[in-house]
N, C-alpha and C positions, 0 to 999 in steps of 0.2 A: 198870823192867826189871832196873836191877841188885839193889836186895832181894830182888826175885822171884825171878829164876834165875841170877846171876852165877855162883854156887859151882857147879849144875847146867851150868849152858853151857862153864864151864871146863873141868869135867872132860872133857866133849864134845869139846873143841878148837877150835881157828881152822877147819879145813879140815871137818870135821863140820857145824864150824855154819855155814861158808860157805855148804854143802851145801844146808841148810834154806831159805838165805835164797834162792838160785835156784831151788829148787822153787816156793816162796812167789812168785816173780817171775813162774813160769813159768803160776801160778795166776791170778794177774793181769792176764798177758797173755789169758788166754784168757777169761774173765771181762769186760775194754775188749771184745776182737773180739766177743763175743755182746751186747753193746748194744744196747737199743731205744730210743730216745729218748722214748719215752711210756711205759717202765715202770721200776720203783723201783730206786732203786741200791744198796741196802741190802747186799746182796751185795757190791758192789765195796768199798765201804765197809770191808766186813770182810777184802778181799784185800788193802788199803792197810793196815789198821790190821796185817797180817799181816807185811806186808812190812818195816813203821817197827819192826814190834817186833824182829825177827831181823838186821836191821841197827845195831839200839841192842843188843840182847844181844854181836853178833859186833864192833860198836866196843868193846862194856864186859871182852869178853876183852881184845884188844889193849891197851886202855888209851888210846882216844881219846877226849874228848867231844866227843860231836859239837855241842853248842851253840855253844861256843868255837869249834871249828874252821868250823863256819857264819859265825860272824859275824866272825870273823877273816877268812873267805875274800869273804864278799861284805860286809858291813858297809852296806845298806841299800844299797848299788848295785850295777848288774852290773862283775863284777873286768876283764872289756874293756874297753867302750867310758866304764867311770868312772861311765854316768847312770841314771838312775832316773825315769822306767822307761828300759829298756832299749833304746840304738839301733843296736844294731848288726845287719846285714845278716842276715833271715829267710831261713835254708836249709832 
């Protein structure tokens, strides 16, 4: 994402492309709610792949990686309850 469009999404800004990245959410959302369970998800697939992209572009403006900050943050366990898989309390 960032050979791709870093210089493009810069110019764009944090708040532009936040922009993009809740539209793309907002695609997503409605794309889960129209689910059939007996037909293809192909479609979602590409609101996802929409979604990872606009948020690795609008981390690559800021200057976060997000791989780091992943496995910094959970590091193969959940960062609450410490275990793997996860125990703590389904809300």
């Amino acid at each position: 994402m960032y050979d791709l469009y870093f210089e493009r999404d810069k110019k764009r800004g944090i708040s532009k492309t936040f922009m993009w990245l809740v539209e793309e959410v907002g695609e997503l959302s409605r794309a889960i709610n129209k689910i059939d369970i007996n037909k293809d998800f192909s479609n979602i697939s590409e609101e996802f792949a929409d979604v990872f992209a606009w948020l690795c572009s609008l981390a690559n403006i800021i200057g976060i990686d997000l791989q780091e900050s992943s496995i910094k943050k959970y590091n193969q366990v959940c960062p609450k309850c410490k275990n793997k898989p996860c125990s703590c309390e389904f809300k």
